[in-house]
mmCIF file of the N, C-alpha and C atoms, coordinates in Angstrom:
data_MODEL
# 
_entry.id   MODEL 
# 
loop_
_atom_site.group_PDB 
_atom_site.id 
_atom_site.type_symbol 
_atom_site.label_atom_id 
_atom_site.label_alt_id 
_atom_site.label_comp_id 
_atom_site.label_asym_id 
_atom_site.label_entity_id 
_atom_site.label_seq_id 
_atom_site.pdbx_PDB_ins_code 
_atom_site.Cartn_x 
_atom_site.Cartn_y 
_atom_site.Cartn_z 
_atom_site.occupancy 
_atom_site.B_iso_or_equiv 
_atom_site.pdbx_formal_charge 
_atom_site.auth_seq_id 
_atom_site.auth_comp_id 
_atom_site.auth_asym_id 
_atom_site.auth_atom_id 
_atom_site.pdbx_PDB_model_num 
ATOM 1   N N  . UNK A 1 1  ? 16.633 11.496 22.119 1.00 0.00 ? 1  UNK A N  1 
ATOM 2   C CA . UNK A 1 1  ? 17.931 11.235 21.521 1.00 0.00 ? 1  UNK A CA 1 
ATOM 3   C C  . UNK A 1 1  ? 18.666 10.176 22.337 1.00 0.00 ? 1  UNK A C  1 
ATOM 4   N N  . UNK A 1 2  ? 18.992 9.234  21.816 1.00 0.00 ? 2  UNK A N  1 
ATOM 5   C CA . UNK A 1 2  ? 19.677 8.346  22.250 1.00 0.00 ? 2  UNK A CA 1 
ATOM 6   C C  . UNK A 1 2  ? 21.148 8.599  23.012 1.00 0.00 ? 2  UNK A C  1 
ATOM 7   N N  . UNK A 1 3  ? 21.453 8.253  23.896 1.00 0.00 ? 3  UNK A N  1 
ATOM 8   C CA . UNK A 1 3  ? 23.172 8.664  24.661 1.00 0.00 ? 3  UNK A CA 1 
ATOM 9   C C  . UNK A 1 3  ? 23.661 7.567  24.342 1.00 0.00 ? 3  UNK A C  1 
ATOM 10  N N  . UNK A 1 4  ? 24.803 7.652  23.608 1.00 0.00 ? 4  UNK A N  1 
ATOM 11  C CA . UNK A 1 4  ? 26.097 6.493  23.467 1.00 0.00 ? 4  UNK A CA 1 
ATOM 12  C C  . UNK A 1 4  ? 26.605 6.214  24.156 1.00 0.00 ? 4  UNK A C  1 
ATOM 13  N N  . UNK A 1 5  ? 26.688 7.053  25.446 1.00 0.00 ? 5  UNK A N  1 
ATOM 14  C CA . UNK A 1 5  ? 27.891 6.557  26.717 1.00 0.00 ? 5  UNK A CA 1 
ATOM 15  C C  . UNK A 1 5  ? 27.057 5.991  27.428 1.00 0.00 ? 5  UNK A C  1 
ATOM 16  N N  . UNK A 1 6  ? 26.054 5.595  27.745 1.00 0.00 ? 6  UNK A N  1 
ATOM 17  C CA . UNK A 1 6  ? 25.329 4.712  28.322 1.00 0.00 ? 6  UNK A CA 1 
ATOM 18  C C  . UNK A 1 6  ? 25.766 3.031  27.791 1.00 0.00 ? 6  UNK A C  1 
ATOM 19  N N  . UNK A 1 7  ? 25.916 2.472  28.812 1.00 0.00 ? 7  UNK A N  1 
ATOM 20  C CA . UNK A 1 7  ? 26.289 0.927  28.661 1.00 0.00 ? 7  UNK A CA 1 
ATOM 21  C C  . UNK A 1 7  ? 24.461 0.091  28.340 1.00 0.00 ? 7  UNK A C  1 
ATOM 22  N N  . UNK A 1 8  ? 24.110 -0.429 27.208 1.00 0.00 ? 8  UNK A N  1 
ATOM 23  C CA . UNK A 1 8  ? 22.977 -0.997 27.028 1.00 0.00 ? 8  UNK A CA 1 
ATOM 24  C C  . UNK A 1 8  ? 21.580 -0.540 27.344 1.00 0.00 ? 8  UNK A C  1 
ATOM 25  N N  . UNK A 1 9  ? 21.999 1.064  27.543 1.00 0.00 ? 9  UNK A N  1 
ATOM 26  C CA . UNK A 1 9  ? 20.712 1.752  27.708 1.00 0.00 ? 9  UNK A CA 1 
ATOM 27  C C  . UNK A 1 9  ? 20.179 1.649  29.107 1.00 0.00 ? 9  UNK A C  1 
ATOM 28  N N  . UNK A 1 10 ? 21.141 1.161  30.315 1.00 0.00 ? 10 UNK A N  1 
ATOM 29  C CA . UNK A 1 10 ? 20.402 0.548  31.163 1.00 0.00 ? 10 UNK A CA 1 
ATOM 30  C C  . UNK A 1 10 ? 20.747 2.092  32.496 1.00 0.00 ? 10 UNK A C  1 
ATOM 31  N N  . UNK A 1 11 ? 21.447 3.096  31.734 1.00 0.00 ? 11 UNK A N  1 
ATOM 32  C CA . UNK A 1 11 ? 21.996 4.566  32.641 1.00 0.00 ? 11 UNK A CA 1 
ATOM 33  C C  . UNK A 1 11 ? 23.378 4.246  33.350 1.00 0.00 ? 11 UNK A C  1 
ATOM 34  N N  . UNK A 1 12 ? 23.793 3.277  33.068 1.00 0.00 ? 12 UNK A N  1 
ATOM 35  C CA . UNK A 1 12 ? 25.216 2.486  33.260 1.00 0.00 ? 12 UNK A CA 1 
ATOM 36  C C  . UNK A 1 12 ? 26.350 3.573  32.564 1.00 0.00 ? 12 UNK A C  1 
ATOM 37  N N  . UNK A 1 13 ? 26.896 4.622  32.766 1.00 0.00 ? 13 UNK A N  1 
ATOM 38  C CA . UNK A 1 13 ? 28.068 5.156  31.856 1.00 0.00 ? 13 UNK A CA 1 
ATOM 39  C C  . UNK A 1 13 ? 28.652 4.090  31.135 1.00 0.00 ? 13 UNK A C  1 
ATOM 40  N N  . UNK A 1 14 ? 29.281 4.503  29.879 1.00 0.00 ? 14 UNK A N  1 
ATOM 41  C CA . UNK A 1 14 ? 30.176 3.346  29.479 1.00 0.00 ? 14 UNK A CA 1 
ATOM 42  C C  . UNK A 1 14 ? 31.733 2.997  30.567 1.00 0.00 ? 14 UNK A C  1 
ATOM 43  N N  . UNK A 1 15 ? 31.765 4.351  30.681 1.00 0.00 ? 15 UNK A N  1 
ATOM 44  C CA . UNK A 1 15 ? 33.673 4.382  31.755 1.00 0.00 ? 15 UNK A CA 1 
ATOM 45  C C  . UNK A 1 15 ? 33.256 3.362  33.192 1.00 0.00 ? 15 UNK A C  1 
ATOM 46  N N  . UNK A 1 16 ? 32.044 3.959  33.333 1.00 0.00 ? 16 UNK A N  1 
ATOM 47  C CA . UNK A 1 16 ? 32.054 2.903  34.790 1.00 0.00 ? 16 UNK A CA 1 
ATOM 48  C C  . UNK A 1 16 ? 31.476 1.648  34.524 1.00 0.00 ? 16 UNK A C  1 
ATOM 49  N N  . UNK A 1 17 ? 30.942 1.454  33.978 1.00 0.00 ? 17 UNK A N  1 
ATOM 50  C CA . UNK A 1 17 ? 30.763 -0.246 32.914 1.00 0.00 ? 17 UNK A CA 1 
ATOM 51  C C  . UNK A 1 17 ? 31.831 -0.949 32.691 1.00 0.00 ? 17 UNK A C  1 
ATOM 52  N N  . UNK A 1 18 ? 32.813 0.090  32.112 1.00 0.00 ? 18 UNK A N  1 
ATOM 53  C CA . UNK A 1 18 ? 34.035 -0.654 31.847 1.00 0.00 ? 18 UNK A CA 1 
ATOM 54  C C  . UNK A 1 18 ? 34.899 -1.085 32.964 1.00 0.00 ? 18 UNK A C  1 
ATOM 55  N N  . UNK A 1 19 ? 34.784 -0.350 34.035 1.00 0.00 ? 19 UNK A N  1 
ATOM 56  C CA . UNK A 1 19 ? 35.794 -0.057 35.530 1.00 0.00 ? 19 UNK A CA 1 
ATOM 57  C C  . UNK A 1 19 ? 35.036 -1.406 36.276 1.00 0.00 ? 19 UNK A C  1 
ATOM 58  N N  . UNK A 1 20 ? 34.050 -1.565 35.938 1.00 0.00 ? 20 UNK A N  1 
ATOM 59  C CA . UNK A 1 20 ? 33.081 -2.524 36.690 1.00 0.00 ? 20 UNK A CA 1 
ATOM 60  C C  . UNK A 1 20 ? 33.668 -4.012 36.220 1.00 0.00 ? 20 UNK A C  1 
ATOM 61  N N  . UNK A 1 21 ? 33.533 -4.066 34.848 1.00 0.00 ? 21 UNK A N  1 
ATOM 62  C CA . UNK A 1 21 ? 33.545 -5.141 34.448 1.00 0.00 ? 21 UNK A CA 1 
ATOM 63  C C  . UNK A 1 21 ? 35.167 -5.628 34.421 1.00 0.00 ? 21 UNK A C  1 
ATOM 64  N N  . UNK A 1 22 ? 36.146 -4.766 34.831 1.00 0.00 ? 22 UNK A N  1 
ATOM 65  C CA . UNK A 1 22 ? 37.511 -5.040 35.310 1.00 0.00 ? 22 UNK A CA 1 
ATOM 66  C C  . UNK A 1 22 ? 37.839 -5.205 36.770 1.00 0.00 ? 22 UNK A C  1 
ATOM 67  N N  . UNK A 1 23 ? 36.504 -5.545 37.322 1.00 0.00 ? 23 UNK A N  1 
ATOM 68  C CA . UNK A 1 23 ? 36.339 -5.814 38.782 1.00 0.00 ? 23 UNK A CA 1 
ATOM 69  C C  . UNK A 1 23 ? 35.667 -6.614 39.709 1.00 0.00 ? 23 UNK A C  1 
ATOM 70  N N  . UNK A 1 24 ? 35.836 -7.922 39.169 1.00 0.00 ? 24 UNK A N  1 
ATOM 71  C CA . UNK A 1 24 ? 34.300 -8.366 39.772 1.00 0.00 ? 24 UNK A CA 1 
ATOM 72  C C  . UNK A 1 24 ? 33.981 -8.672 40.888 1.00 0.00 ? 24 UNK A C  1 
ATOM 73  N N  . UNK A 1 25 ? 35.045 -8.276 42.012 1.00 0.00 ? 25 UNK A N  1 
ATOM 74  C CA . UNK A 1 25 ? 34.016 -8.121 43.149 1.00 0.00 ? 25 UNK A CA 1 
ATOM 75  C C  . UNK A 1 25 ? 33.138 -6.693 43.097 1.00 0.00 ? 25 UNK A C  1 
ATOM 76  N N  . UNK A 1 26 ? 33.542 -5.678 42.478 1.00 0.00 ? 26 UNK A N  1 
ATOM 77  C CA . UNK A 1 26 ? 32.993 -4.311 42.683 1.00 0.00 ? 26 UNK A CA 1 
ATOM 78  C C  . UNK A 1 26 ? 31.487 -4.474 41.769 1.00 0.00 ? 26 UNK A C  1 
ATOM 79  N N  . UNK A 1 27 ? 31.493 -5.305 40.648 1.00 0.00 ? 27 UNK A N  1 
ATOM 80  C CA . UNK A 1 27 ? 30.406 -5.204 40.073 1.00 0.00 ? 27 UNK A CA 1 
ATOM 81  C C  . UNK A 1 27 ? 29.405 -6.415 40.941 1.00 0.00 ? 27 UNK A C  1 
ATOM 82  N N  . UNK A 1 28 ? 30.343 -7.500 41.693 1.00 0.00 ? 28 UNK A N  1 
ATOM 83  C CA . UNK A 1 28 ? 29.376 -8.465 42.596 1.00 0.00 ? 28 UNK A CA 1 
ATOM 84  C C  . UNK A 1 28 ? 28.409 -7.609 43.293 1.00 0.00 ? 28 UNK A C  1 
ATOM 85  N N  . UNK A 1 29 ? 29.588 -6.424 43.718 1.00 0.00 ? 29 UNK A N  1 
ATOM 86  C CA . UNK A 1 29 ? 28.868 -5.705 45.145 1.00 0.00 ? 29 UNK A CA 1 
ATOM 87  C C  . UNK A 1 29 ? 27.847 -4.683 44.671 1.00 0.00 ? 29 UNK A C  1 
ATOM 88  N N  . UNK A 1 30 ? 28.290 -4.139 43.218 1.00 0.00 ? 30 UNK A N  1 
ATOM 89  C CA . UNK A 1 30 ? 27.180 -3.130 43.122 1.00 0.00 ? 30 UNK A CA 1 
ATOM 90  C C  . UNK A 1 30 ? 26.166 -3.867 42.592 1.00 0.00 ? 30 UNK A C  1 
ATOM 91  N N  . UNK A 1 31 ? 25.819 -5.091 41.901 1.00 0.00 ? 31 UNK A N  1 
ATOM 92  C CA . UNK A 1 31 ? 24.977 -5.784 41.683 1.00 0.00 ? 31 UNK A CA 1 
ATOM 93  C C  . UNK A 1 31 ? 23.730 -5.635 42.966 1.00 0.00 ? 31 UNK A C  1 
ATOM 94  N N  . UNK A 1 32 ? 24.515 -6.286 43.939 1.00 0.00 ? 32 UNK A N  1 
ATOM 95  C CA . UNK A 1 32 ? 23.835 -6.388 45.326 1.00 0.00 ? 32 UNK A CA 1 
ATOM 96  C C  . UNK A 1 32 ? 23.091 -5.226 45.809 1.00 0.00 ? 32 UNK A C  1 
ATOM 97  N N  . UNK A 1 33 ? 23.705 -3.798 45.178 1.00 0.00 ? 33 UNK A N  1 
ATOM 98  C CA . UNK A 1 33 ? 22.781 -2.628 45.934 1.00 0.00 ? 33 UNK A CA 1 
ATOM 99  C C  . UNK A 1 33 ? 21.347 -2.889 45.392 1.00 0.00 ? 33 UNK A C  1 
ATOM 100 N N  . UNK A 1 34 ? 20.359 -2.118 45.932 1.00 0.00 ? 34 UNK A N  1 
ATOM 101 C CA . UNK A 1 34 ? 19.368 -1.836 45.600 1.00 0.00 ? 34 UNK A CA 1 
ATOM 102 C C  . UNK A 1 34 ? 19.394 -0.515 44.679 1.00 0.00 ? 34 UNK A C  1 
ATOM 103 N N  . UNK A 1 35 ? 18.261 -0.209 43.864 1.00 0.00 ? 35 UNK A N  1 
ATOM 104 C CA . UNK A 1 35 ? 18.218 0.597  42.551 1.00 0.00 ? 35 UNK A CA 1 
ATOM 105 C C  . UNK A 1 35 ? 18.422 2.157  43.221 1.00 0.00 ? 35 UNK A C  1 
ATOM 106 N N  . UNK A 1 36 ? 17.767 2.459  44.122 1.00 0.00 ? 36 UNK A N  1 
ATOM 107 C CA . UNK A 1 36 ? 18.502 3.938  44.924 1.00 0.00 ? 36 UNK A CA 1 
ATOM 108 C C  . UNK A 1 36 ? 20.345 3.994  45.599 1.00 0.00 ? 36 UNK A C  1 
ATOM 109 N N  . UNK A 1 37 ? 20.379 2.963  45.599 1.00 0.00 ? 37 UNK A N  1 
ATOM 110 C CA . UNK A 1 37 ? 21.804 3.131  45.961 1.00 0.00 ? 37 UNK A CA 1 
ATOM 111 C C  . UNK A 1 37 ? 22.815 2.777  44.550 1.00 0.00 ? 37 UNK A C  1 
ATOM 112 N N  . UNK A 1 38 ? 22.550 1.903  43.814 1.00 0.00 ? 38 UNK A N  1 
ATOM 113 C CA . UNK A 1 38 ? 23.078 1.932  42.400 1.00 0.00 ? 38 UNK A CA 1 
ATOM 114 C C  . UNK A 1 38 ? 23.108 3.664  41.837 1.00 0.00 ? 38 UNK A C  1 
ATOM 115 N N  . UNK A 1 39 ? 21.691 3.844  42.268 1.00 0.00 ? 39 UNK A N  1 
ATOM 116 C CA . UNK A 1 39 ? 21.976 5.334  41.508 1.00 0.00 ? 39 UNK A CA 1 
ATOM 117 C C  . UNK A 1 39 ? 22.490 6.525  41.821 1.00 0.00 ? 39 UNK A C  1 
ATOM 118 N N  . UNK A 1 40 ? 22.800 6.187  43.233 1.00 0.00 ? 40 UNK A N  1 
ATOM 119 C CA . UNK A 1 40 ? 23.366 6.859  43.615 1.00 0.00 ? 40 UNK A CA 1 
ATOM 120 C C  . UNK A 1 40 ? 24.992 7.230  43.717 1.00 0.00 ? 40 UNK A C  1 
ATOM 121 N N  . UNK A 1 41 ? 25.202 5.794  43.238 1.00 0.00 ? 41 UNK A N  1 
ATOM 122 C CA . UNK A 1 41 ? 26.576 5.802  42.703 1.00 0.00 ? 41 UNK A CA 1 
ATOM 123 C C  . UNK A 1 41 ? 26.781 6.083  41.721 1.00 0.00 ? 41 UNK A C  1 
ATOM 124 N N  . UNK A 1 42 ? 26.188 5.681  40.322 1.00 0.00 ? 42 UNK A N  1 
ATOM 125 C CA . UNK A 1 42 ? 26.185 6.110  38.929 1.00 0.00 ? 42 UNK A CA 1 
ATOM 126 C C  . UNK A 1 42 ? 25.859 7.803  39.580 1.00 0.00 ? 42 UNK A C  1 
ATOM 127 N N  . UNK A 1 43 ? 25.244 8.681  39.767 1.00 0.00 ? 43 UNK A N  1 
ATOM 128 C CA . UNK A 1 43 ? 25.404 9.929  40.559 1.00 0.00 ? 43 UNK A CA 1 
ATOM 129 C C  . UNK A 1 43 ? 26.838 10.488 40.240 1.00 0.00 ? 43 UNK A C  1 
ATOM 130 N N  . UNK A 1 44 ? 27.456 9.589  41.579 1.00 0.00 ? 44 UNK A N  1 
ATOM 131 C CA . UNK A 1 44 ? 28.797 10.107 41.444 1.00 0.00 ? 44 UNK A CA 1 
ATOM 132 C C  . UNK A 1 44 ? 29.848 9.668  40.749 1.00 0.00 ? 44 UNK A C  1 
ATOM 133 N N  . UNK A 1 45 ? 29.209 8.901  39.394 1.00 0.00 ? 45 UNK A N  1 
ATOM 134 C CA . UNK A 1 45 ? 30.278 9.002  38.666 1.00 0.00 ? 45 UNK A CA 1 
ATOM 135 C C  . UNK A 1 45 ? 30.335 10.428 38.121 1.00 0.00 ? 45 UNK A C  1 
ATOM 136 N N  . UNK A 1 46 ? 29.332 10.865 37.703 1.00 0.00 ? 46 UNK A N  1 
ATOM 137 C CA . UNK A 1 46 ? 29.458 11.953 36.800 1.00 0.00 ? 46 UNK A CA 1 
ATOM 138 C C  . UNK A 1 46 ? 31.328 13.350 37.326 1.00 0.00 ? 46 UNK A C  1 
ATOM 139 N N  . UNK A 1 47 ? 30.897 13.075 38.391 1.00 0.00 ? 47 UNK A N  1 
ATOM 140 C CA . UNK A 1 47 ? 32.501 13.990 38.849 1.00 0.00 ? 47 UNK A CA 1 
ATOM 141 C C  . UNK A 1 47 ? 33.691 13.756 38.553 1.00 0.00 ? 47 UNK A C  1 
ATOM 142 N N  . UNK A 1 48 ? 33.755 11.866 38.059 1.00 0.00 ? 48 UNK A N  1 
ATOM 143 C CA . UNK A 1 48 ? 35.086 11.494 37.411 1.00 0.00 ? 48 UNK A CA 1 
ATOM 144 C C  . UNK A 1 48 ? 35.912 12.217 35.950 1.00 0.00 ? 48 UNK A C  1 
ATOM 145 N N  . UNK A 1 49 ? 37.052 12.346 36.293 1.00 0.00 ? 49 UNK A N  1 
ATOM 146 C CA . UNK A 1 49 ? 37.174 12.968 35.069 1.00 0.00 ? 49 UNK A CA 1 
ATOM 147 C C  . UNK A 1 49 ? 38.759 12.097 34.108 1.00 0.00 ? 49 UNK A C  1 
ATOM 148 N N  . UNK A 1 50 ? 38.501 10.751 34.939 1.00 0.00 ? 50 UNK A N  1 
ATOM 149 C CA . UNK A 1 50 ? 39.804 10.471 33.647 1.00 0.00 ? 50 UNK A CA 1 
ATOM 150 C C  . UNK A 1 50 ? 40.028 8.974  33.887 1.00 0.00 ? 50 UNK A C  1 
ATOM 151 N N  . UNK A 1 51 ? 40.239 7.870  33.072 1.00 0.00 ? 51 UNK A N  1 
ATOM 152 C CA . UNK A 1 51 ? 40.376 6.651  33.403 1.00 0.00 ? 51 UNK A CA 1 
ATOM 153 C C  . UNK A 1 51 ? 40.588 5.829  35.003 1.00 0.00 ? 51 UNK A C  1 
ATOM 154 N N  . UNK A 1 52 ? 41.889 6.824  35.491 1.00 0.00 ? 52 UNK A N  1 
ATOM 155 C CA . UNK A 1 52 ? 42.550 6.290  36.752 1.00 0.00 ? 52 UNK A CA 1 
ATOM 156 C C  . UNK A 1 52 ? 41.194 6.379  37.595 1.00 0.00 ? 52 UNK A C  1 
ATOM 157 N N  . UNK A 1 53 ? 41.271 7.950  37.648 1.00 0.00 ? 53 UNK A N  1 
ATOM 158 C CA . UNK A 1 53 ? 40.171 8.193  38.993 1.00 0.00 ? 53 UNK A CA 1 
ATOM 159 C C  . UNK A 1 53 ? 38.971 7.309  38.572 1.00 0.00 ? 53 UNK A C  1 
ATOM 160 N N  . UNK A 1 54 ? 38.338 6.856  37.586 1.00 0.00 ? 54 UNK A N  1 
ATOM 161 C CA . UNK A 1 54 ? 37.346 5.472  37.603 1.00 0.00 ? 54 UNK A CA 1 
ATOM 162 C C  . UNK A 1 54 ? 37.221 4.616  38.105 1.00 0.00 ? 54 UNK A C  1 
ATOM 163 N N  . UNK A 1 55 ? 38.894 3.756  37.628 1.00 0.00 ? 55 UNK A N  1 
ATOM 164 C CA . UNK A 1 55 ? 39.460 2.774  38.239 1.00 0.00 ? 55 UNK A CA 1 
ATOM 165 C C  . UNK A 1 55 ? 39.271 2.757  40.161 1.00 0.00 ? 55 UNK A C  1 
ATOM 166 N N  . UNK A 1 56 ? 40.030 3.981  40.433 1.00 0.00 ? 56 UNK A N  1 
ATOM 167 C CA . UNK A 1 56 ? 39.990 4.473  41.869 1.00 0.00 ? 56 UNK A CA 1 
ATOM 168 C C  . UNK A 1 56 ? 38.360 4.062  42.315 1.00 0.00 ? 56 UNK A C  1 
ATOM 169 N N  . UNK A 1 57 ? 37.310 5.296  41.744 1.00 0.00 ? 57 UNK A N  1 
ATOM 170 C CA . UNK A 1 57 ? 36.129 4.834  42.659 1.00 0.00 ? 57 UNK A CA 1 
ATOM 171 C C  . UNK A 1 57 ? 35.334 3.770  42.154 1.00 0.00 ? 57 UNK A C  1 
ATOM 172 N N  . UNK A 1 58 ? 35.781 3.005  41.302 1.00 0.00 ? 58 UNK A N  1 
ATOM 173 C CA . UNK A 1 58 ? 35.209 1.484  41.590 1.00 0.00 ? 58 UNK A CA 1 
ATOM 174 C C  . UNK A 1 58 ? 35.795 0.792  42.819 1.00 0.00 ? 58 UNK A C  1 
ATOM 175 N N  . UNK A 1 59 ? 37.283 1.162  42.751 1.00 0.00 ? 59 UNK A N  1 
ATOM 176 C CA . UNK A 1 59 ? 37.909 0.166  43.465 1.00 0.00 ? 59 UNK A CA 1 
ATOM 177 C C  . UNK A 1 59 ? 37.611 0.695  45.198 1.00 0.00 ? 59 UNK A C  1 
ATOM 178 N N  . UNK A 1 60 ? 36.944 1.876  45.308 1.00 0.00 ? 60 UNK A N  1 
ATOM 179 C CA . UNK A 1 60 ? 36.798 2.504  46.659 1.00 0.00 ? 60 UNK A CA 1 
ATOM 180 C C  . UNK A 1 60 ? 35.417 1.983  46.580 1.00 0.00 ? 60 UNK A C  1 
ATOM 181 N N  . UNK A 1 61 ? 34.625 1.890  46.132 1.00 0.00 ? 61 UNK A N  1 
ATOM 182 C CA . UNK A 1 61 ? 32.623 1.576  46.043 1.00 0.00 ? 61 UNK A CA 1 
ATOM 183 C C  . UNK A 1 61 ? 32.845 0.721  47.240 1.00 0.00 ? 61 UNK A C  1 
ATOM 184 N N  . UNK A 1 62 ? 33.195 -0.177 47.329 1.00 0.00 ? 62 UNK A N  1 
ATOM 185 C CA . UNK A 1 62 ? 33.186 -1.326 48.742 1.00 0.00 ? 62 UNK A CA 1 
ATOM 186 C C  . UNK A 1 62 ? 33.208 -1.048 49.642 1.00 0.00 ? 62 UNK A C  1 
ATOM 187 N N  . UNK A 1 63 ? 35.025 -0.126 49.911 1.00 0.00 ? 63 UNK A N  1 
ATOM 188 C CA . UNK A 1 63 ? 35.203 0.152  51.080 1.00 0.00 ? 63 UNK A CA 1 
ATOM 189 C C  . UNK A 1 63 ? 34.799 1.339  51.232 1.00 0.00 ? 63 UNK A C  1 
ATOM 190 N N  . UNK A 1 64 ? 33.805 2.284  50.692 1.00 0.00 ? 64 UNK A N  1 
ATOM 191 C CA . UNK A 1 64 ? 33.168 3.389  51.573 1.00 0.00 ? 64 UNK A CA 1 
ATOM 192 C C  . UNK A 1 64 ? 31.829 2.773  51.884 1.00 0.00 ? 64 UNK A C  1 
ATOM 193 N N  . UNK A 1 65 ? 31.193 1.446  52.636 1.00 0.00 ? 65 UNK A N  1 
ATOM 194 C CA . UNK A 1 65 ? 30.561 0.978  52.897 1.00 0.00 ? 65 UNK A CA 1 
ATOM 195 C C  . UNK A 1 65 ? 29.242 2.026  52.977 1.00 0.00 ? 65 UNK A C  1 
ATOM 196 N N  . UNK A 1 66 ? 29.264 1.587  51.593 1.00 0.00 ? 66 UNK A N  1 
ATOM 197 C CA . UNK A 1 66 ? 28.027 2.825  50.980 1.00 0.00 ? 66 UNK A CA 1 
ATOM 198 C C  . UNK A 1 66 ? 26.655 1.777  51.236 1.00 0.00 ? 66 UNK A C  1 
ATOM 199 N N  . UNK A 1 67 ? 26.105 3.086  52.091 1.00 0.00 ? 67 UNK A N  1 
ATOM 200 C CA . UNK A 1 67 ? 24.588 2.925  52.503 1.00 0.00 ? 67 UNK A CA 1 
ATOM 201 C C  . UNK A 1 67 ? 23.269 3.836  51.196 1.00 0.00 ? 67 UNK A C  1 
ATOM 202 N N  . UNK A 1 68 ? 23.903 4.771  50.838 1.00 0.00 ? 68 UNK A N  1 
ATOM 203 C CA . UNK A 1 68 ? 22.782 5.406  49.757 1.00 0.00 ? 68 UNK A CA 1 
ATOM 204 C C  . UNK A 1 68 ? 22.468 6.526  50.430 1.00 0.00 ? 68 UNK A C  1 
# 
């Protein structure tokens, strides 16, 4: 079954797709991770529960100088 909240099928949520793409150093930087640390962030989106707090951990992804 196909998931709609996936951004292009690629396991991208749509909310953090969207938070991303209103950020582009945050999507520069998550670009830059490698595929275990990408996923490990998509991970913790799942705990978000409302536009702001999205906004928030995109805008934190940088500065918790996430190793994976």
């Amino acid at each position: 079954m196909e998931n709609k909240n996936l951004v292009f099928g690629h396991g991208i949520p749509m909310g953090f797709g969207m938070a991303l793409a209103q950020n582009a150093k945050a999507m520069d930087y998550f670009s830059s991770l490698s595929e275990d640390q990408r996923k490990s962030i998509i991970d913790g989106v799942q705990n978000v529960r409302s536009k702001q707090e999205m906004r928030e951990y995109v805008n934190n992804m940088m500065n918790n100088n996430f190793t994976g």
